[in-house]
N, CA and C atoms of all chains as a GROMACS GRO file, in nm:
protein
  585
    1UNK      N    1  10.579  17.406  -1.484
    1UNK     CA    2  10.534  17.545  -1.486
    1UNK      C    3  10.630  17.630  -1.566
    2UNK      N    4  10.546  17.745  -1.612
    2UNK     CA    5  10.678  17.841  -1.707
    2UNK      C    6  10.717  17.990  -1.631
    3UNK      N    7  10.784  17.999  -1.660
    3UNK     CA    8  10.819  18.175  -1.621
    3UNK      C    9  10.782  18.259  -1.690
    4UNK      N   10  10.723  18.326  -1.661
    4UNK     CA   11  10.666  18.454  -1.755
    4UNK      C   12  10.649  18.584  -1.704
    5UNK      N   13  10.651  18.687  -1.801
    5UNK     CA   14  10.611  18.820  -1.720
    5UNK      C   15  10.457  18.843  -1.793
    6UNK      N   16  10.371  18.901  -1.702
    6UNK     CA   17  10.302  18.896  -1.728
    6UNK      C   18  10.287  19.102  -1.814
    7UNK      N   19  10.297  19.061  -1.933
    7UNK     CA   20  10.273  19.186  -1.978
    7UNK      C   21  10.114  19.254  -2.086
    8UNK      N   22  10.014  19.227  -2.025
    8UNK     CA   23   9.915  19.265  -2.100
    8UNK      C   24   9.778  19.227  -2.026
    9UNK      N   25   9.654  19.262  -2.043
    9UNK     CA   26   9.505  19.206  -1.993
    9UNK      C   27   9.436  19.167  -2.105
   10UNK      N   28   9.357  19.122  -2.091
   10UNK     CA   29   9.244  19.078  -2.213
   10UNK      C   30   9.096  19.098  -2.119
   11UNK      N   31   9.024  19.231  -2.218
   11UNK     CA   32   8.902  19.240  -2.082
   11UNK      C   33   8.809  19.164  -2.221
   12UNK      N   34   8.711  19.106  -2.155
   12UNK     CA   35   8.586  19.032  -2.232
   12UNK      C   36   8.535  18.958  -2.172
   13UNK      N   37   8.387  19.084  -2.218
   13UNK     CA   38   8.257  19.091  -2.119
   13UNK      C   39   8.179  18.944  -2.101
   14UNK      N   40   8.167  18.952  -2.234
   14UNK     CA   41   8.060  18.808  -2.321
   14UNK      C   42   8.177  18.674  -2.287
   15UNK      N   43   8.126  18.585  -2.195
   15UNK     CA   44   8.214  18.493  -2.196
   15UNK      C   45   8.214  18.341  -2.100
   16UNK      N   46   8.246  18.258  -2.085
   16UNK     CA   47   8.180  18.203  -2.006
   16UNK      C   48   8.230  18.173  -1.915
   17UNK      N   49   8.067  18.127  -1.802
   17UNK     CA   50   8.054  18.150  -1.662
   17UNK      C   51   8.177  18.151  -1.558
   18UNK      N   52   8.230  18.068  -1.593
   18UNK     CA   53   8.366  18.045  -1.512
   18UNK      C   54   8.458  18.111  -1.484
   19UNK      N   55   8.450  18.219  -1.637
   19UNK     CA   56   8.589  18.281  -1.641
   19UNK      C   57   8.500  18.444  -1.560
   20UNK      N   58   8.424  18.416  -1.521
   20UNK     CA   59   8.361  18.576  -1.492
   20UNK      C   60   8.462  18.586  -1.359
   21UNK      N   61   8.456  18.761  -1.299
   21UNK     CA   62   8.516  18.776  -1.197
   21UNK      C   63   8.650  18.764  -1.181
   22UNK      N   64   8.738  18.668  -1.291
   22UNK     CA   65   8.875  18.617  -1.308
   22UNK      C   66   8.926  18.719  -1.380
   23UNK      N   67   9.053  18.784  -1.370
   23UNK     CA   68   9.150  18.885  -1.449
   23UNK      C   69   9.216  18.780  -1.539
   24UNK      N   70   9.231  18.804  -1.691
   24UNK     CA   71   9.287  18.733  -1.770
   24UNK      C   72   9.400  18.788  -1.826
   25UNK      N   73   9.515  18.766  -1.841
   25UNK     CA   74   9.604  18.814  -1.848
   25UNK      C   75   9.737  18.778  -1.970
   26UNK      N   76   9.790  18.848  -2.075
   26UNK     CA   77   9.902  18.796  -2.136
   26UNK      C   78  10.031  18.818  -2.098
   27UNK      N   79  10.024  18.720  -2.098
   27UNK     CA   80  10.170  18.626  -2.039
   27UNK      C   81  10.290  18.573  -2.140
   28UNK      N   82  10.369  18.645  -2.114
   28UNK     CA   83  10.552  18.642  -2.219
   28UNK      C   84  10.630  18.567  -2.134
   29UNK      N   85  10.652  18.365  -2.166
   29UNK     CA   86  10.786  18.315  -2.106
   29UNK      C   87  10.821  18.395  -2.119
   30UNK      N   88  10.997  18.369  -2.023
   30UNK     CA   89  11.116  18.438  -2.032
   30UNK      C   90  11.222  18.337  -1.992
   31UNK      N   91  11.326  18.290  -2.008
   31UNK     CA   92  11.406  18.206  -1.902
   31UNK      C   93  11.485  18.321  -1.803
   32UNK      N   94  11.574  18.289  -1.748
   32UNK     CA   95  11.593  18.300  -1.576
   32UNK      C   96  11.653  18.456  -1.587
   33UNK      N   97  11.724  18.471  -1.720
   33UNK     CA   98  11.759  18.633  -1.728
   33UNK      C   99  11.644  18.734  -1.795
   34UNK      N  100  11.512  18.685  -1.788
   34UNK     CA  101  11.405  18.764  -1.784
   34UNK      C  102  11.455  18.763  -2.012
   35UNK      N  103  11.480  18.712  -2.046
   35UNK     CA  104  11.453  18.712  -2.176
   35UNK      C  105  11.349  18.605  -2.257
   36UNK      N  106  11.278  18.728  -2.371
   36UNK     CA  107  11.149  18.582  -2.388
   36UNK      C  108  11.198  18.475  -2.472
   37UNK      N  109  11.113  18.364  -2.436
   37UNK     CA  110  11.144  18.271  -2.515
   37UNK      C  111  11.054  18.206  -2.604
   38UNK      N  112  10.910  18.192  -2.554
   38UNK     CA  113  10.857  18.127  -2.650
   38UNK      C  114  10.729  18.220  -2.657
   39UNK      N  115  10.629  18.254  -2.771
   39UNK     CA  116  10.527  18.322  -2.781
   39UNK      C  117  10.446  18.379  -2.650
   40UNK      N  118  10.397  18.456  -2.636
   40UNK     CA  119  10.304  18.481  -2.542
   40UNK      C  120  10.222  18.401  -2.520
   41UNK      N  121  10.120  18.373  -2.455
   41UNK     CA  122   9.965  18.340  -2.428
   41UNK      C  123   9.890  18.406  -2.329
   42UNK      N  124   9.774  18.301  -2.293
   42UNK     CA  125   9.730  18.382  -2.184
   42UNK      C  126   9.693  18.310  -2.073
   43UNK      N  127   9.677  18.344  -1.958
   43UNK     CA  128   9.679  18.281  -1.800
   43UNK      C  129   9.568  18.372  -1.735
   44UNK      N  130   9.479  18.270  -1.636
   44UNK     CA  131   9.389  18.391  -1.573
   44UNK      C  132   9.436  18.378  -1.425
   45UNK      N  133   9.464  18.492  -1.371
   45UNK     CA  134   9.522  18.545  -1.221
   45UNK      C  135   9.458  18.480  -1.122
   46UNK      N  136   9.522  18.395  -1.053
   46UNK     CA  137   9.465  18.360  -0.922
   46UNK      C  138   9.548  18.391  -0.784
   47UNK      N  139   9.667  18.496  -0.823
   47UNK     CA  140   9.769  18.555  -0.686
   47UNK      C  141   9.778  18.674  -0.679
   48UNK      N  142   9.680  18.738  -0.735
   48UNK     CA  143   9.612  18.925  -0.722
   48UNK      C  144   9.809  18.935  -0.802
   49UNK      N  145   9.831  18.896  -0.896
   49UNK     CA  146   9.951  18.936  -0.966
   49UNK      C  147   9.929  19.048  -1.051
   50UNK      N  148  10.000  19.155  -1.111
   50UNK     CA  149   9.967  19.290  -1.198
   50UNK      C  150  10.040  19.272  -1.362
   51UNK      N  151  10.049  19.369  -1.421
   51UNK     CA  152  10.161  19.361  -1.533
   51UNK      C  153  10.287  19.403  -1.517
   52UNK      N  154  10.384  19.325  -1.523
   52UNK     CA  155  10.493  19.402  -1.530
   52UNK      C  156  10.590  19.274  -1.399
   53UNK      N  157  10.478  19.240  -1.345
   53UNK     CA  158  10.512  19.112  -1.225
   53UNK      C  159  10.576  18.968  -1.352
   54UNK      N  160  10.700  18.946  -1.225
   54UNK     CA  161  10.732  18.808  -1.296
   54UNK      C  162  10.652  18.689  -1.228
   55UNK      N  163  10.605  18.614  -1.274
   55UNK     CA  164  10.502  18.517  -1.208
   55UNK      C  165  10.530  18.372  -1.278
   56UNK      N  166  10.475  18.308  -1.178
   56UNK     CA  167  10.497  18.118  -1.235
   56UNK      C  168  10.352  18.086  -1.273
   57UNK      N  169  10.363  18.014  -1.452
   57UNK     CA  170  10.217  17.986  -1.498
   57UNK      C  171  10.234  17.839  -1.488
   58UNK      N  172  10.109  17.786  -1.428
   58UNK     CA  173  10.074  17.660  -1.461
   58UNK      C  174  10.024  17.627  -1.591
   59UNK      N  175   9.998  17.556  -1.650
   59UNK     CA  176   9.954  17.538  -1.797
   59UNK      C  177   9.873  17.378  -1.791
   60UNK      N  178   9.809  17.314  -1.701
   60UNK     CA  179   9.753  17.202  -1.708
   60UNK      C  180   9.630  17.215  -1.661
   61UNK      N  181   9.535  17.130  -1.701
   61UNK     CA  182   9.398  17.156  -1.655
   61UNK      C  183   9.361  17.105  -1.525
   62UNK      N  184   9.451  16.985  -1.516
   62UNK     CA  185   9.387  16.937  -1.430
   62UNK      C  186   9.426  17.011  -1.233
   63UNK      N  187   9.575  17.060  -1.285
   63UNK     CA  188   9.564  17.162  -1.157
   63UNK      C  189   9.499  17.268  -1.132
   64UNK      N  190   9.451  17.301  -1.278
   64UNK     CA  191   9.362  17.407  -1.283
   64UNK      C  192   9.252  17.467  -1.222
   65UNK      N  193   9.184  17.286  -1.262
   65UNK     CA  194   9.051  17.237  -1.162
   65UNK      C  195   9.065  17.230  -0.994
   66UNK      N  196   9.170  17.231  -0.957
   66UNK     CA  197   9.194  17.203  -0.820
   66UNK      C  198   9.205  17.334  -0.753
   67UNK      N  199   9.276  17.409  -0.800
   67UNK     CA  200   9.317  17.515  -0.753
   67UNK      C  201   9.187  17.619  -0.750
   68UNK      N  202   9.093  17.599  -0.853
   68UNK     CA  203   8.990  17.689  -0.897
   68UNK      C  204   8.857  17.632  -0.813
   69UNK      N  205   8.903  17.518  -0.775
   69UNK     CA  206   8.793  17.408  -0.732
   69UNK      C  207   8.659  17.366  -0.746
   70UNK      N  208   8.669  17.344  -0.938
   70UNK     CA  209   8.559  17.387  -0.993
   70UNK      C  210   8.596  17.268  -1.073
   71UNK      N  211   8.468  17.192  -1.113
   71UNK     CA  212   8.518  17.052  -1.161
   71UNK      C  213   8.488  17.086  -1.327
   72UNK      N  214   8.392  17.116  -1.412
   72UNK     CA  215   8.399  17.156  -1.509
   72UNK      C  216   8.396  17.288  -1.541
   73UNK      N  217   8.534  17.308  -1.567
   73UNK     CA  218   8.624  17.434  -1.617
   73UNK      C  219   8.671  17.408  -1.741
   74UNK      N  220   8.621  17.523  -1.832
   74UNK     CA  221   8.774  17.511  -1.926
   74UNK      C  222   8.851  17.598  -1.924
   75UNK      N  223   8.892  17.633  -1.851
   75UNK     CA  224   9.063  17.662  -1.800
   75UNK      C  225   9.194  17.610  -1.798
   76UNK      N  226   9.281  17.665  -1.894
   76UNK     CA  227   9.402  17.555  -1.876
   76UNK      C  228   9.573  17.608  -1.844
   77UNK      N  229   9.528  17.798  -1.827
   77UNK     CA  230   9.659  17.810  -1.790
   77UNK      C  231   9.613  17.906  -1.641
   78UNK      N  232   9.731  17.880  -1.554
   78UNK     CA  233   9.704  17.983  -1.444
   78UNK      C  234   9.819  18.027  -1.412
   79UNK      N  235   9.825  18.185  -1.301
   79UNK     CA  236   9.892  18.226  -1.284
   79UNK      C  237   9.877  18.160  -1.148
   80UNK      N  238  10.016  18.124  -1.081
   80UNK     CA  239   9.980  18.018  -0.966
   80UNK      C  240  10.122  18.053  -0.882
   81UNK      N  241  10.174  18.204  -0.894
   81UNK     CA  242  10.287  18.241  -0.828
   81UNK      C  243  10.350  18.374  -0.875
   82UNK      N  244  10.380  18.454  -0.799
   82UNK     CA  245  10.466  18.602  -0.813
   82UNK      C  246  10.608  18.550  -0.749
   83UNK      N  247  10.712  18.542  -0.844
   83UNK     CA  248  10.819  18.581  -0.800
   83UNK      C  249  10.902  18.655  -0.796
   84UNK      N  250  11.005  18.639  -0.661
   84UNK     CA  251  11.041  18.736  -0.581
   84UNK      C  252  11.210  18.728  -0.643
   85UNK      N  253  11.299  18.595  -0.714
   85UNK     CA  254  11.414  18.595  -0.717
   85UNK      C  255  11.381  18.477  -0.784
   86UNK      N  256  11.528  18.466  -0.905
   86UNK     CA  257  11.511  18.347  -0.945
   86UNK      C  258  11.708  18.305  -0.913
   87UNK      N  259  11.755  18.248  -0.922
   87UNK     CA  260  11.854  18.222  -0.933
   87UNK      C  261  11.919  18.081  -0.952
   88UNK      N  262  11.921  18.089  -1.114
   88UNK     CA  263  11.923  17.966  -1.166
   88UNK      C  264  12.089  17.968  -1.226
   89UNK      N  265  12.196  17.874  -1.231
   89UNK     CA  266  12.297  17.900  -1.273
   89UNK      C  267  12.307  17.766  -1.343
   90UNK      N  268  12.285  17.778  -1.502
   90UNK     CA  269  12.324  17.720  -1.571
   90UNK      C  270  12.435  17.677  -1.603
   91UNK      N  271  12.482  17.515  -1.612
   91UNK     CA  272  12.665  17.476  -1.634
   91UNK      C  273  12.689  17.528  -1.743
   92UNK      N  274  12.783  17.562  -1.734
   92UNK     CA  275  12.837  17.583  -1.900
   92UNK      C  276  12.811  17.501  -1.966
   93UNK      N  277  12.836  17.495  -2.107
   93UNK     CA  278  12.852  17.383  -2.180
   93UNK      C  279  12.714  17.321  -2.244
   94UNK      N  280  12.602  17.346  -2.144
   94UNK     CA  281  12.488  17.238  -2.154
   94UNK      C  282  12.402  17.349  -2.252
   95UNK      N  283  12.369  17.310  -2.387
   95UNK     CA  284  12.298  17.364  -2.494
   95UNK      C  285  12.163  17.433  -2.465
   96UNK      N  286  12.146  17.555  -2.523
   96UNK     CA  287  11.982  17.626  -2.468
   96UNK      C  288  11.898  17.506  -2.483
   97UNK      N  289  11.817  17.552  -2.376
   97UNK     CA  290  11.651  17.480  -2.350
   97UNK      C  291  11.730  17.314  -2.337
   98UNK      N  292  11.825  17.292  -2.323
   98UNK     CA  293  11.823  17.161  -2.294
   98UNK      C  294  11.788  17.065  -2.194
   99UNK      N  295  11.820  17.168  -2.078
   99UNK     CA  296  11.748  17.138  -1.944
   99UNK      C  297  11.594  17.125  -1.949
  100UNK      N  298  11.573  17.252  -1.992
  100UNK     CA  299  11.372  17.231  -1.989
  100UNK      C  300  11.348  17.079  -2.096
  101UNK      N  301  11.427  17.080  -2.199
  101UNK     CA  302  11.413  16.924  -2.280
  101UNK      C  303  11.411  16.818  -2.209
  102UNK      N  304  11.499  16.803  -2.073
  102UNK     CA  305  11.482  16.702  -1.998
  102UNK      C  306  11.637  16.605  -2.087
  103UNK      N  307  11.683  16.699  -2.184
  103UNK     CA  308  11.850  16.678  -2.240
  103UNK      C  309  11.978  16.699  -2.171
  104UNK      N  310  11.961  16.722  -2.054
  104UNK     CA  311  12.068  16.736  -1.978
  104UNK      C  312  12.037  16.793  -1.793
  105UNK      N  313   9.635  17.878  -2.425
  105UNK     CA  314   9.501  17.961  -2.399
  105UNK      C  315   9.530  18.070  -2.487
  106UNK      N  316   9.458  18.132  -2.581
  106UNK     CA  317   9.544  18.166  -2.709
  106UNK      C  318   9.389  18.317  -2.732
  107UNK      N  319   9.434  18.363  -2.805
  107UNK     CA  320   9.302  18.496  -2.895
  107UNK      C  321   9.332  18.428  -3.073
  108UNK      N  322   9.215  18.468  -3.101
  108UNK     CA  323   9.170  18.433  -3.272
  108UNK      C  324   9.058  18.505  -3.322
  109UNK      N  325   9.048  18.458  -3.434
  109UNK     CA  326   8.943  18.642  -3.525
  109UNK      C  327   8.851  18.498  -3.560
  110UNK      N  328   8.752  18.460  -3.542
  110UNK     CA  329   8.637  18.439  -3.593
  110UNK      C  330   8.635  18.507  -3.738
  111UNK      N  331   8.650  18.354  -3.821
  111UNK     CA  332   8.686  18.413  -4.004
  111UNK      C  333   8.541  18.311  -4.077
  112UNK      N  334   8.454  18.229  -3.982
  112UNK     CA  335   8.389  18.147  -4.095
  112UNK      C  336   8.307  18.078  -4.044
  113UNK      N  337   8.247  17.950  -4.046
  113UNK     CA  338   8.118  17.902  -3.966
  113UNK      C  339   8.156  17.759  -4.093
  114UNK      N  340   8.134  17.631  -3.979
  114UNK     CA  341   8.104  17.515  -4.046
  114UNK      C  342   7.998  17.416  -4.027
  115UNK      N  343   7.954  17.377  -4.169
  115UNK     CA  344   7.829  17.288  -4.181
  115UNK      C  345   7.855  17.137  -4.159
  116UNK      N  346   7.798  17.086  -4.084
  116UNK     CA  347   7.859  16.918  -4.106
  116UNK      C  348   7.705  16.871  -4.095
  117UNK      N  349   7.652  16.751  -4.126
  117UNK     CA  350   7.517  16.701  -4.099
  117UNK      C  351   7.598  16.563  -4.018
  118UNK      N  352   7.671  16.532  -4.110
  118UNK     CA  353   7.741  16.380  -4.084
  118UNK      C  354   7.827  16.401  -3.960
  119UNK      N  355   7.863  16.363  -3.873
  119UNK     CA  356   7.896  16.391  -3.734
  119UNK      C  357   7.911  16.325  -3.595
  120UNK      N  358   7.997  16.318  -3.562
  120UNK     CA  359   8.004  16.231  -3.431
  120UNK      C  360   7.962  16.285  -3.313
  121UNK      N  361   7.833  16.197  -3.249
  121UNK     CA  362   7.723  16.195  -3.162
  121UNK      C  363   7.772  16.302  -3.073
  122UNK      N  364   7.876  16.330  -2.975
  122UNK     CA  365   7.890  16.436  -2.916
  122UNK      C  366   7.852  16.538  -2.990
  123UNK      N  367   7.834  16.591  -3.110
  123UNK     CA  368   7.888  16.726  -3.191
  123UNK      C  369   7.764  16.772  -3.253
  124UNK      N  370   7.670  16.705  -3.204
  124UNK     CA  371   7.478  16.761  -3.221
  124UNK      C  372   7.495  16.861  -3.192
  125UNK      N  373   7.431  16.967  -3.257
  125UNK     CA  374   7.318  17.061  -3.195
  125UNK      C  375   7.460  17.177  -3.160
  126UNK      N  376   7.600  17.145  -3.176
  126UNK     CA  377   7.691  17.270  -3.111
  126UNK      C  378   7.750  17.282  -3.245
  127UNK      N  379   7.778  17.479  -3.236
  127UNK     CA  380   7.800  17.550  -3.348
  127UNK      C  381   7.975  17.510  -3.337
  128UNK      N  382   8.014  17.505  -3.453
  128UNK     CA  383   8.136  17.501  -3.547
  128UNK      C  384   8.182  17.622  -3.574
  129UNK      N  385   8.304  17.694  -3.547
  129UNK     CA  386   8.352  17.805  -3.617
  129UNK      C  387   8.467  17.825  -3.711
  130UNK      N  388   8.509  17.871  -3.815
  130UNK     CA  389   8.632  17.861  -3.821
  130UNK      C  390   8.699  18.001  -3.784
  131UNK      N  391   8.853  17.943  -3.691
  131UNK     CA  392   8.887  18.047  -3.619
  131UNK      C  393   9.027  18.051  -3.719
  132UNK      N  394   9.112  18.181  -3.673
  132UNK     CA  395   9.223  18.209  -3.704
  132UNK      C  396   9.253  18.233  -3.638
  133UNK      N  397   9.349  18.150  -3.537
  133UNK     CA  398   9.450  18.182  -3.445
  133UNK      C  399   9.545  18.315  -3.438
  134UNK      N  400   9.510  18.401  -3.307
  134UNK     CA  401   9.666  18.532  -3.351
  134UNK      C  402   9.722  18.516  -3.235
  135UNK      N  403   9.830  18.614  -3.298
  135UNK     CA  404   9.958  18.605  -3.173
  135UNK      C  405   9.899  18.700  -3.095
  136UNK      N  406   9.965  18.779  -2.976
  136UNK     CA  407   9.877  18.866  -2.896
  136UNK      C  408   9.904  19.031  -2.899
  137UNK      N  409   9.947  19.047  -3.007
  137UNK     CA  410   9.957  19.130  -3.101
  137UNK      C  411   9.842  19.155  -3.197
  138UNK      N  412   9.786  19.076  -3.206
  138UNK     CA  413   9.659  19.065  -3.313
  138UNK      C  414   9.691  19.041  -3.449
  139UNK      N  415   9.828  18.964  -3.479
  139UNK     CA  416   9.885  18.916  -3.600
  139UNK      C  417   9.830  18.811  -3.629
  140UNK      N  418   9.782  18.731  -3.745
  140UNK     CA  419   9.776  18.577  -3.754
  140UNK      C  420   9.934  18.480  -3.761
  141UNK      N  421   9.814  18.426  -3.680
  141UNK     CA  422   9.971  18.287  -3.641
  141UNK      C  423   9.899  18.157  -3.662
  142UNK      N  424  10.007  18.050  -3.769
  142UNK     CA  425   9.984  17.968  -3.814
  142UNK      C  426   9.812  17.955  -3.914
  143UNK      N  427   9.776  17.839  -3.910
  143UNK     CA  428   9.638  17.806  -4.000
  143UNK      C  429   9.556  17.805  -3.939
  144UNK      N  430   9.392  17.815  -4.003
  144UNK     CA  431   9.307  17.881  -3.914
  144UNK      C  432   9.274  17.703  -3.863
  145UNK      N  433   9.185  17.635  -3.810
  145UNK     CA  434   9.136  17.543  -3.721
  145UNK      C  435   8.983  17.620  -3.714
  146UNK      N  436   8.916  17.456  -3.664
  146UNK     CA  437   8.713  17.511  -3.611
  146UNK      C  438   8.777  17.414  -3.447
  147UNK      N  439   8.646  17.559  -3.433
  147UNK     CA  440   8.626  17.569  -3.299
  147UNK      C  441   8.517  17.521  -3.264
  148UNK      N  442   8.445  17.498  -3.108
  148UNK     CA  443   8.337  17.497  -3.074
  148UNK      C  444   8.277  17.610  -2.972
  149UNK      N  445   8.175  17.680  -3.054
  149UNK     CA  446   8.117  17.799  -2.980
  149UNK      C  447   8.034  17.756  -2.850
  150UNK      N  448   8.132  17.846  -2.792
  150UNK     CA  449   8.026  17.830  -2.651
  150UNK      C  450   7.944  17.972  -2.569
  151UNK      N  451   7.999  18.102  -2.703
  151UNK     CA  452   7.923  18.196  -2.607
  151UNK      C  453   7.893  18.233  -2.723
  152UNK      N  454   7.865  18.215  -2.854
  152UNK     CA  455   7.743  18.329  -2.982
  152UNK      C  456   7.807  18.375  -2.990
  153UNK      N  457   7.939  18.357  -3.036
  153UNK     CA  458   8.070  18.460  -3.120
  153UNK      C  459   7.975  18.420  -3.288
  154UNK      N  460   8.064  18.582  -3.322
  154UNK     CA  461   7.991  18.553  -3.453
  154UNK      C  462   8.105  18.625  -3.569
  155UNK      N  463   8.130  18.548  -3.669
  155UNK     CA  464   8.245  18.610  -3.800
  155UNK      C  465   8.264  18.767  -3.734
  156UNK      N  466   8.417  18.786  -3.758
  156UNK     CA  467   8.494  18.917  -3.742
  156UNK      C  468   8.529  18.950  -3.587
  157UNK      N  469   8.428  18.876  -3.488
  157UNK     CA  470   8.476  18.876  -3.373
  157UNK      C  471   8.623  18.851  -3.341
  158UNK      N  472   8.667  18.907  -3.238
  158UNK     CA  473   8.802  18.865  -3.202
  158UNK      C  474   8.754  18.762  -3.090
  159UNK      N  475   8.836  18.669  -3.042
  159UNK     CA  476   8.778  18.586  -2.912
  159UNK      C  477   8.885  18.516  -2.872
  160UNK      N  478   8.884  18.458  -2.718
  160UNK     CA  479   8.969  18.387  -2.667
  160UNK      C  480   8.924  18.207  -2.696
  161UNK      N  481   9.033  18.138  -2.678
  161UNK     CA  482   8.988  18.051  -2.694
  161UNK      C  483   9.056  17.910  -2.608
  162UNK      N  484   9.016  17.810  -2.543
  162UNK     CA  485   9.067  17.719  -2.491
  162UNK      C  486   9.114  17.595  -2.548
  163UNK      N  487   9.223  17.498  -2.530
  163UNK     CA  488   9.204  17.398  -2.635
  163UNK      C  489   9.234  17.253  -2.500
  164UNK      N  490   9.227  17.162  -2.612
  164UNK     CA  491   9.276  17.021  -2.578
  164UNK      C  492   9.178  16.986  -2.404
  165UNK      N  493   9.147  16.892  -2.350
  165UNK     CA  494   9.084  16.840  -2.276
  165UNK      C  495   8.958  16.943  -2.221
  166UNK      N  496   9.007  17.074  -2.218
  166UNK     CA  497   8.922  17.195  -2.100
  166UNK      C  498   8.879  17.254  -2.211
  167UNK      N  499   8.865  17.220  -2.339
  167UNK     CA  500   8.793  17.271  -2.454
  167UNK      C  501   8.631  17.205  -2.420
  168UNK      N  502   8.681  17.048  -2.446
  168UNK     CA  503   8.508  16.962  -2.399
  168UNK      C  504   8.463  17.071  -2.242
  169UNK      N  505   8.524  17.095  -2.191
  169UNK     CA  506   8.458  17.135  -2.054
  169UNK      C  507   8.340  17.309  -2.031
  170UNK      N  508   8.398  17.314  -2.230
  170UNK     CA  509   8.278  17.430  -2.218
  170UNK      C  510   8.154  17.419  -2.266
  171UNK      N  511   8.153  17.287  -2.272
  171UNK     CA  512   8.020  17.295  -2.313
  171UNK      C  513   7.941  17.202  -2.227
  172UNK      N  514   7.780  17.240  -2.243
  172UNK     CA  515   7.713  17.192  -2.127
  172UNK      C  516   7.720  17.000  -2.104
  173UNK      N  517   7.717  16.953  -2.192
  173UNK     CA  518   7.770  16.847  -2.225
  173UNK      C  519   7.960  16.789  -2.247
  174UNK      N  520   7.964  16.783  -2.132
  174UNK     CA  521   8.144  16.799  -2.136
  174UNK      C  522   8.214  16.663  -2.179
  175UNK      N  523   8.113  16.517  -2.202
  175UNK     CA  524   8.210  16.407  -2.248
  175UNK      C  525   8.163  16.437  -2.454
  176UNK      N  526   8.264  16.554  -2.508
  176UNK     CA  527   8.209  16.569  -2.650
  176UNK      C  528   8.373  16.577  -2.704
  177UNK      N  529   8.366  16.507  -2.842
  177UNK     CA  530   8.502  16.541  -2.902
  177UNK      C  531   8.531  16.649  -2.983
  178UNK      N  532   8.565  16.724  -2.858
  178UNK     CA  533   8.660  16.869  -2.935
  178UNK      C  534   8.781  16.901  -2.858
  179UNK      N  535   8.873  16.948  -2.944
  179UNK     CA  536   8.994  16.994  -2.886
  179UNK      C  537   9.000  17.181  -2.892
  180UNK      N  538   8.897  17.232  -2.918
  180UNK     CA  539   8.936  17.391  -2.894
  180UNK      C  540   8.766  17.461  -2.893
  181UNK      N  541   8.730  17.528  -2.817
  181UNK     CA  542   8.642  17.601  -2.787
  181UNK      C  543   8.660  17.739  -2.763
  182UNK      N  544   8.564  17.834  -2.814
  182UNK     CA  545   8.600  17.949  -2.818
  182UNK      C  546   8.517  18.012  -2.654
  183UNK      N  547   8.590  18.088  -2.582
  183UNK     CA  548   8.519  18.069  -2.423
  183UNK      C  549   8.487  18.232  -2.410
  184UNK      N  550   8.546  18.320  -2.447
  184UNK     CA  551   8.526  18.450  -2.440
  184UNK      C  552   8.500  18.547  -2.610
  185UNK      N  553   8.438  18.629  -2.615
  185UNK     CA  554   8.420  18.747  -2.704
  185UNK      C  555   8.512  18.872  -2.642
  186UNK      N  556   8.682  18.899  -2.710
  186UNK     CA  557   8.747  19.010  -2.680
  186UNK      C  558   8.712  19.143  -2.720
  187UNK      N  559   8.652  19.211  -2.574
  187UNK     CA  560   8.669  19.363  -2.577
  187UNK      C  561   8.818  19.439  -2.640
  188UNK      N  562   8.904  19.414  -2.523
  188UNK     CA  563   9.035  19.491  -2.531
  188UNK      C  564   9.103  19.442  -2.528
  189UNK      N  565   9.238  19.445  -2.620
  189UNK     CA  566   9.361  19.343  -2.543
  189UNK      C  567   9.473  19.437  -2.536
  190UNK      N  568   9.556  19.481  -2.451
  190UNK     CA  569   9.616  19.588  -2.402
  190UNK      C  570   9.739  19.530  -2.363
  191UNK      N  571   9.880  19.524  -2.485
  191UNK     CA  572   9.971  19.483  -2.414
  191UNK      C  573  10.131  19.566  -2.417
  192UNK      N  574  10.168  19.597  -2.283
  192UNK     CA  575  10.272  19.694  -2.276
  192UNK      C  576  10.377  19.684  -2.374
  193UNK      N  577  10.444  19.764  -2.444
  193UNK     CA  578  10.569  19.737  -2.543
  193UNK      C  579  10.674  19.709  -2.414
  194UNK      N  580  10.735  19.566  -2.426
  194UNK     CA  581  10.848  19.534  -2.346
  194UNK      C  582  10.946  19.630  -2.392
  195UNK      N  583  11.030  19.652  -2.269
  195UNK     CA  584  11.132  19.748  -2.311
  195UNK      C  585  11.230  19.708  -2.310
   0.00000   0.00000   0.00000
């Protein structure tokens, strides 16, 4: 899952069935000191989350489907958490994104 | 899960059996800014987007899943026609 703040909506009317009723939302990673890191995208709300909320996106389909409990979806990112605190303390030494690389 | 400007429409006759009868677009991917990002890619329409539209779009496995026929080979489908996209200047 990524960290992101969720800073933006995307309203659109014309669209399909699935996504009706769902708030769609753009979503800015950030790592743990709330700075962005990789492009925006977008995630549709499933934890009544707002803008401006830091939230955890899922990005796979297949939890997608579970969580939405809808077997053909095309849905592939969700908002699947508001958080409250992060407190991550990186070792020294160990190079950006190396951890998320699975490099250290 | 990305937004793109509907820039073009593609013809194929020759075609692999999933890909009957469903419209082809060519999209241009933007950032969410409404900048273009990277090269444009075709899509598969699933709601009557039509050139100049802005639209959202899904890719890779949950792309096949918009269409009524979901075992089809595509990796990106266009799933929404964008009204508004409204995003706060981070401060």
């Amino acid at each position: 899952m990524t960290l992101c703040r969720v800073v933006g909506t995307v309203v659109s009317t014309v669209k399909h069935p699935t996504y009706k009723g769902l708030k769609l939302y753009v979503v800015q990673p950030v790592d743990s000191d709330d700075r962005p890191t990789d492009p925006s995208f977008l995630a549709v709300d499933t934890v009544q989350s707002g803008p401006g909320d830091l939230v955890l996106v899922l990005s796979e389909g297949n939890g997608a489907r579970q969580i939405l409990r809808e077997k053909v979806l095309p849905i592939r990112s969700l908002v699947v958490g508001i958080v409250d605190a992060v407190d991550a303390r990186i070792p020294a030494g160990v190079p950006e994104g190396a951890i998320a690389r699975g490099d250290a | 899960m990305y937004l793109g400007k509907v820039v073009g429409t593609v013809v194929a006759s020759q075609k692999a059996p999933g890909l009957q009868g469903v419209r082809l677009l060519v999209v241009q991917p933007l950032n969410t800014d409404l900048t273009p990002r990277g090269s444009v890619l075709v899509a598969v329409d699933a709601v009557q987007a039509g050139p100049g539209d802005v639209v959202h779009l899904v890719s890779s496995r949950e792309a096949a899943l918009a269409l009524p026929d979901s075992f089809v080979p595509v990796d990106a489908a266009i799933v929404g026609i964008v009204d508004s996209v409204d995003v706060e200047a981070r401060p």
